[in-house]
Backbone as CSV, one residue per row, in Angstrom:
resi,resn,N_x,N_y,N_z,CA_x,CA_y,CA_z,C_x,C_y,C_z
1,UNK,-46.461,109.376,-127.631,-45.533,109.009,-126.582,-45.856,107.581,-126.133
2,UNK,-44.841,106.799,-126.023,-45.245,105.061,-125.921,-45.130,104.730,-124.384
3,UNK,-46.410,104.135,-124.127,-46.050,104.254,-122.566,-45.619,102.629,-122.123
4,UNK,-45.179,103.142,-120.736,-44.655,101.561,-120.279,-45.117,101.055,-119.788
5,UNK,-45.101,99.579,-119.465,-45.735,98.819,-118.890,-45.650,98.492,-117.551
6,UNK,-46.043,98.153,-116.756,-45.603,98.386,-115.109,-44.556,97.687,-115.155
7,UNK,-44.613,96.475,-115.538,-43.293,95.279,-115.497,-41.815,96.514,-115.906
8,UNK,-42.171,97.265,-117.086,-40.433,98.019,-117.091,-40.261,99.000,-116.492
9,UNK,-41.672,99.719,-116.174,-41.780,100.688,-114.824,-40.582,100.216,-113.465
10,UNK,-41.245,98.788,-113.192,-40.726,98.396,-111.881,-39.073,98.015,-112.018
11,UNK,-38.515,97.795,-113.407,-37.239,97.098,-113.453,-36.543,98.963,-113.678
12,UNK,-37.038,100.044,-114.232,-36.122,101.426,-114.073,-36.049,101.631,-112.786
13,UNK,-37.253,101.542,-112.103,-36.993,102.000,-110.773,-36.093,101.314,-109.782
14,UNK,-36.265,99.715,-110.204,-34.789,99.156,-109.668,-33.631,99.416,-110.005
15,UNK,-33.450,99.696,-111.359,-31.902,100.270,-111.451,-31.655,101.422,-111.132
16,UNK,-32.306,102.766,-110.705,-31.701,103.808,-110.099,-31.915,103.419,-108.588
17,UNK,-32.479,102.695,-108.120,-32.576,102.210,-106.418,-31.022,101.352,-106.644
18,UNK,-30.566,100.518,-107.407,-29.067,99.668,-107.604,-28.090,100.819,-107.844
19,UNK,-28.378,102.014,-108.193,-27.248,102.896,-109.127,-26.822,104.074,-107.335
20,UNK,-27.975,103.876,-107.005,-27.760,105.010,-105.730,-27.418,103.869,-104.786
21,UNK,-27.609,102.394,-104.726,-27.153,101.513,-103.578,-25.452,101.721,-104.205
22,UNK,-24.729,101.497,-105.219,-23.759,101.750,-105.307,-22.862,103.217,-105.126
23,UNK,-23.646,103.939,-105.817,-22.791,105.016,-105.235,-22.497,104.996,-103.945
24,UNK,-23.573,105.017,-102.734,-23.892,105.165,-101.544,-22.632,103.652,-100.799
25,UNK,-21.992,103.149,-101.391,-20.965,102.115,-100.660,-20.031,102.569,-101.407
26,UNK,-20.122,103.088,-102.837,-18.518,104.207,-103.024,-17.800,104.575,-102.039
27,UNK,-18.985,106.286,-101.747,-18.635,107.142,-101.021,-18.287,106.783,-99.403
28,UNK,-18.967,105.554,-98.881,-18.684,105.086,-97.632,-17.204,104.934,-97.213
29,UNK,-16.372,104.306,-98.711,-15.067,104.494,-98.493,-14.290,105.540,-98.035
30,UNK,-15.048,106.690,-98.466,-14.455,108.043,-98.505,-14.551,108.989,-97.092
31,UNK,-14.773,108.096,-95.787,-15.207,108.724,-94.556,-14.190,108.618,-94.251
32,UNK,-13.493,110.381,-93.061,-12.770,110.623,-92.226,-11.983,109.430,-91.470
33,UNK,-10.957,109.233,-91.234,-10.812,108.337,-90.365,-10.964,108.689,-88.837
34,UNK,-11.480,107.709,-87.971,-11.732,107.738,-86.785,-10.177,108.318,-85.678
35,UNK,-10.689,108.962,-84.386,-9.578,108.917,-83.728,-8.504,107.394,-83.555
36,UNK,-9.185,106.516,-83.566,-8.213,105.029,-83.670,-7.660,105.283,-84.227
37,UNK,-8.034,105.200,-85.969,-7.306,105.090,-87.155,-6.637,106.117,-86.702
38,UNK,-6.694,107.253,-86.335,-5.391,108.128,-86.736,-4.148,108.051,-85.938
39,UNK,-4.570,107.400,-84.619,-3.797,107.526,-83.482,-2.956,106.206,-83.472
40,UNK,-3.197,104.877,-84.303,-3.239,103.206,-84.824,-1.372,103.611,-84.643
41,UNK,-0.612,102.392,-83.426,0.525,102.779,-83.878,1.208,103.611,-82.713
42,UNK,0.558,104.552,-82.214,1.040,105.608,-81.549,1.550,105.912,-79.987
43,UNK,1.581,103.977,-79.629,1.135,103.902,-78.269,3.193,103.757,-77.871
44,UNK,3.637,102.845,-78.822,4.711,102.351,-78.673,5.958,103.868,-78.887
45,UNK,5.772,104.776,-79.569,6.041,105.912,-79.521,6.426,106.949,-78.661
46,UNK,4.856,106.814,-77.794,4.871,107.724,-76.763,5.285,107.045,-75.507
47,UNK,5.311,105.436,-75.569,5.946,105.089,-73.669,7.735,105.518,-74.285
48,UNK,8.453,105.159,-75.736,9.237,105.612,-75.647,9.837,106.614,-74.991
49,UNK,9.043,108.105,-75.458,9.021,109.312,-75.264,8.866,109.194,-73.772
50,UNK,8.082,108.780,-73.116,8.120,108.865,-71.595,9.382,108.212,-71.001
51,UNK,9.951,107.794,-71.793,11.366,106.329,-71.260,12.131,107.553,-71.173
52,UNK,12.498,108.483,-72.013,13.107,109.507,-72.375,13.181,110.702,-71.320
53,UNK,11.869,111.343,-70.954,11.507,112.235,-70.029,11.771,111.743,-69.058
54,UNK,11.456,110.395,-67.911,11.554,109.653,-66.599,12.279,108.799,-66.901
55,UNK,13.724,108.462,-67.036,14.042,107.596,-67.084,14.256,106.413,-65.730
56,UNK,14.098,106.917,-64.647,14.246,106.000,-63.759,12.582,105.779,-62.611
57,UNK,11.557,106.304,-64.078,10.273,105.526,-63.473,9.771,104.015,-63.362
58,UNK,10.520,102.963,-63.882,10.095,101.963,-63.718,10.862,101.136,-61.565
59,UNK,11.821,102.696,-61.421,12.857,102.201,-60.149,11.519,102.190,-58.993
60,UNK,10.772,103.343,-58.972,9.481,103.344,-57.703,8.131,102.703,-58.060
61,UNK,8.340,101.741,-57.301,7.071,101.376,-57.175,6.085,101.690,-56.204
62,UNK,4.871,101.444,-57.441,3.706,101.945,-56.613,3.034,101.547,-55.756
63,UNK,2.157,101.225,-54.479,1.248,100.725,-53.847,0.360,99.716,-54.536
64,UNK,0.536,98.670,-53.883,-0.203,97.443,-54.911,-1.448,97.504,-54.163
65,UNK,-2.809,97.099,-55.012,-3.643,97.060,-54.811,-3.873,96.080,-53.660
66,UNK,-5.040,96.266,-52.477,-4.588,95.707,-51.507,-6.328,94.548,-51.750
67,UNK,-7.118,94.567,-52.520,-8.246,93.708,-52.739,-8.976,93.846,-51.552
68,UNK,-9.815,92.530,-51.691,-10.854,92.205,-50.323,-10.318,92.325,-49.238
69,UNK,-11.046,92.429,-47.894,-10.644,91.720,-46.546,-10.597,90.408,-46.816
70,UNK,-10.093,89.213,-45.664,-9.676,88.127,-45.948,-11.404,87.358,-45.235
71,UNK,-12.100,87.889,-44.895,-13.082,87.427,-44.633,-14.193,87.351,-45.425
72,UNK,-14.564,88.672,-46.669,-15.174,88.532,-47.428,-14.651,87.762,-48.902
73,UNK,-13.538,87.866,-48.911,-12.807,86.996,-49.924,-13.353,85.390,-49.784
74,UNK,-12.921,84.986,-48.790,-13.552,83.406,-48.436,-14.870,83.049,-48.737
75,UNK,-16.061,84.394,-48.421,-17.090,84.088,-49.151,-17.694,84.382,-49.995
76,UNK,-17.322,85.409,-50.232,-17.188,85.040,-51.858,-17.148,83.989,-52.800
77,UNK,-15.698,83.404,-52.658,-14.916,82.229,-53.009,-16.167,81.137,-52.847
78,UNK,-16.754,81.081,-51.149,-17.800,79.886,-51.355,-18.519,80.120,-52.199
79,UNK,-19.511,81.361,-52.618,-20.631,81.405,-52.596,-20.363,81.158,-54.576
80,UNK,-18.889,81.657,-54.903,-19.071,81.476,-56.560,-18.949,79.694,-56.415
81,UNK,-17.950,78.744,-55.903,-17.861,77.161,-55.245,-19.260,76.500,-55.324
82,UNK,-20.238,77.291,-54.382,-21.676,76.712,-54.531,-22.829,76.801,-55.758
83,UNK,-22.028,77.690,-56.381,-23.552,77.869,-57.707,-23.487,77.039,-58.345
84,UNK,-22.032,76.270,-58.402,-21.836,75.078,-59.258,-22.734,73.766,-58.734
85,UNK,-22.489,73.579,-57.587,-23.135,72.271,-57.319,-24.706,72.781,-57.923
86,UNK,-25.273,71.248,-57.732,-27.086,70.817,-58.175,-27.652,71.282,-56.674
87,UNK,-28.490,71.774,-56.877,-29.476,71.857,-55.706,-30.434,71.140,-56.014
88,UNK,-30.800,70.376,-54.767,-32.135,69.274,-55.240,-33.206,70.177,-54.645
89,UNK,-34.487,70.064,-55.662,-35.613,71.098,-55.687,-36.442,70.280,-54.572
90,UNK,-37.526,70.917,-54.382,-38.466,70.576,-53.540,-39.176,69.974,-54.451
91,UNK,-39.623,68.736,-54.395,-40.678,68.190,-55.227,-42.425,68.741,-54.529
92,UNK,-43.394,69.410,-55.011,-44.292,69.623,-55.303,-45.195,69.043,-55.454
93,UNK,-45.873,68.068,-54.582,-47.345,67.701,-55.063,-48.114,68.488,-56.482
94,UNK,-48.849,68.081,-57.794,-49.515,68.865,-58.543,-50.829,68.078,-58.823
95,UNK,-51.814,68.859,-58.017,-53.223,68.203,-58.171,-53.875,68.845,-59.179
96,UNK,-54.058,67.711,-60.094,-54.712,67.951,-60.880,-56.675,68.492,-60.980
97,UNK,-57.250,68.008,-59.827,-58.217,68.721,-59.049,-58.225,69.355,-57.850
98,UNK,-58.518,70.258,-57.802,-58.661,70.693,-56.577,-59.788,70.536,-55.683
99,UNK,-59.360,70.239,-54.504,-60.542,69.566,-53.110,-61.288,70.738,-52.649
100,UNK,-62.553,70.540,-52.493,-63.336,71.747,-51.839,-63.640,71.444,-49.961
Protein backbone atom coordinates (compact mmCIF):
# COMPACT_ATOMS: atom_id res chain seq x y z
CA UNK A 1 0.00 0.00 0.00
CA UNK A 2 1.83 3.38 -1.15
CA UNK A 3 1.65 5.86 1.38
CA UNK A 4 1.36 9.64 1.10
CA UNK A 5 3.22 12.23 1.75
CA UNK A 6 1.98 14.96 4.10
CA UNK A 7 2.24 17.60 1.26
CA UNK A 8 -0.84 15.35 -0.66
CA UNK A 9 -2.24 14.47 2.70
CA UNK A 10 -2.76 18.27 3.23
CA UNK A 11 -3.97 19.16 -0.52
CA UNK A 12 -7.06 15.90 -0.10
CA UNK A 13 -7.97 17.32 2.92
CA UNK A 14 -8.33 20.68 1.26
CA UNK A 15 -10.42 19.51 -1.39
CA UNK A 16 -13.12 17.82 0.68
CA UNK A 17 -12.91 21.07 3.19
CA UNK A 18 -13.55 23.11 -0.76
CA UNK A 19 -16.18 20.28 -1.80
CA UNK A 20 -18.29 20.73 1.61
CA UNK A 21 -17.50 24.80 1.45
CA UNK A 22 -19.46 24.44 -1.80
CA UNK A 23 -22.09 22.35 -1.19
CA UNK A 24 -22.73 24.27 2.09
CA UNK A 25 -23.42 27.83 -0.25
CA UNK A 26 -25.54 25.46 -2.67
CA UNK A 27 -27.89 24.54 -0.17
CA UNK A 28 -27.91 28.16 1.45
CA UNK A 29 -29.88 29.01 -1.64
CA UNK A 30 -32.38 26.57 -0.77
CA UNK A 31 -33.68 28.35 2.66
CA UNK A 32 -37.41 29.07 3.40
CA UNK A 33 -38.20 32.43 2.61
CA UNK A 34 -38.50 34.87 5.44
CA UNK A 35 -41.88 36.50 6.59
CA UNK A 36 -40.64 39.74 4.37
CA UNK A 37 -40.05 37.75 1.43
CA UNK A 38 -43.36 36.30 1.60
CA UNK A 39 -45.36 39.20 2.60
CA UNK A 40 -42.77 41.67 -0.22
CA UNK A 41 -45.61 43.58 -2.11
CA UNK A 42 -48.48 43.10 0.18
CA UNK A 43 -48.77 46.44 1.76
CA UNK A 44 -50.33 48.27 -1.34
CA UNK A 45 -53.04 45.48 -1.49
CA UNK A 46 -54.26 45.57 1.79
CA UNK A 47 -54.65 49.73 2.29
CA UNK A 48 -56.62 48.98 -0.96
CA UNK A 49 -58.75 46.45 0.76
CA UNK A 50 -59.18 48.85 3.69
CA UNK A 51 -60.20 51.77 0.95
CA UNK A 52 -62.89 49.21 0.23
CA UNK A 53 -64.18 48.26 3.83
CA UNK A 54 -63.98 52.31 5.23
CA UNK A 55 -64.42 54.18 2.58
CA UNK A 56 -64.87 57.48 4.16
CA UNK A 57 -61.81 56.96 6.70
CA UNK A 58 -59.52 59.36 5.37
CA UNK A 59 -62.98 62.16 6.15
CA UNK A 60 -62.09 61.97 10.38
CA UNK A 61 -59.39 63.10 11.56
CA UNK A 62 -57.48 62.14 14.28
CA UNK A 63 -56.01 64.12 17.29
CA UNK A 64 -52.66 65.47 16.31
CA UNK A 65 -49.97 64.90 18.42
CA UNK A 66 -49.72 67.71 20.80
CA UNK A 67 -45.45 67.43 21.55
CA UNK A 68 -43.57 69.36 24.32
CA UNK A 69 -44.83 72.14 26.60
CA UNK A 70 -43.68 75.40 25.11
CA UNK A 71 -41.28 75.84 27.92
CA UNK A 72 -39.37 72.72 27.72
CA UNK A 73 -39.28 72.90 23.96
CA UNK A 74 -37.21 76.27 24.16
CA UNK A 75 -34.77 74.38 26.16
CA UNK A 76 -34.25 71.96 24.71
CA UNK A 77 -33.85 73.90 21.47
CA UNK A 78 -31.00 75.89 23.59
CA UNK A 79 -29.37 73.24 25.08
CA UNK A 80 -29.08 71.12 21.39
CA UNK A 81 -27.95 75.42 19.98
CA UNK A 82 -25.18 75.19 22.73
CA UNK A 83 -23.31 71.85 22.15
CA UNK A 84 -22.37 73.37 19.00
CA UNK A 85 -20.52 76.30 20.15
CA UNK A 86 -16.49 75.78 21.54
CA UNK A 87 -16.26 75.94 25.12
CA UNK A 88 -13.00 77.41 26.19
CA UNK A 89 -11.36 74.88 28.74
CA UNK A 90 -9.78 75.85 31.84
CA UNK A 91 -6.17 75.95 31.22
CA UNK A 92 -4.34 73.89 33.97
CA UNK A 93 -1.10 74.64 35.38
CA UNK A 94 1.09 71.03 34.79
CA UNK A 95 4.03 70.77 37.15
CA UNK A 96 6.26 68.85 36.15
CA UNK A 97 7.69 68.51 39.90
CA UNK A 98 5.96 68.50 42.58
CA UNK A 99 6.70 71.00 45.75
CA UNK A 100 7.00 69.46 49.17
Amino acid sequence: MPRCGPRLRNLSSLGVWLILAIVAVGFSGCTYPSAVEQNYGRAVASNKVNQLVNPKAGLYQATASVGLPPQVGVKVNAQYTDSFQKKEEEHKPIFLFQER
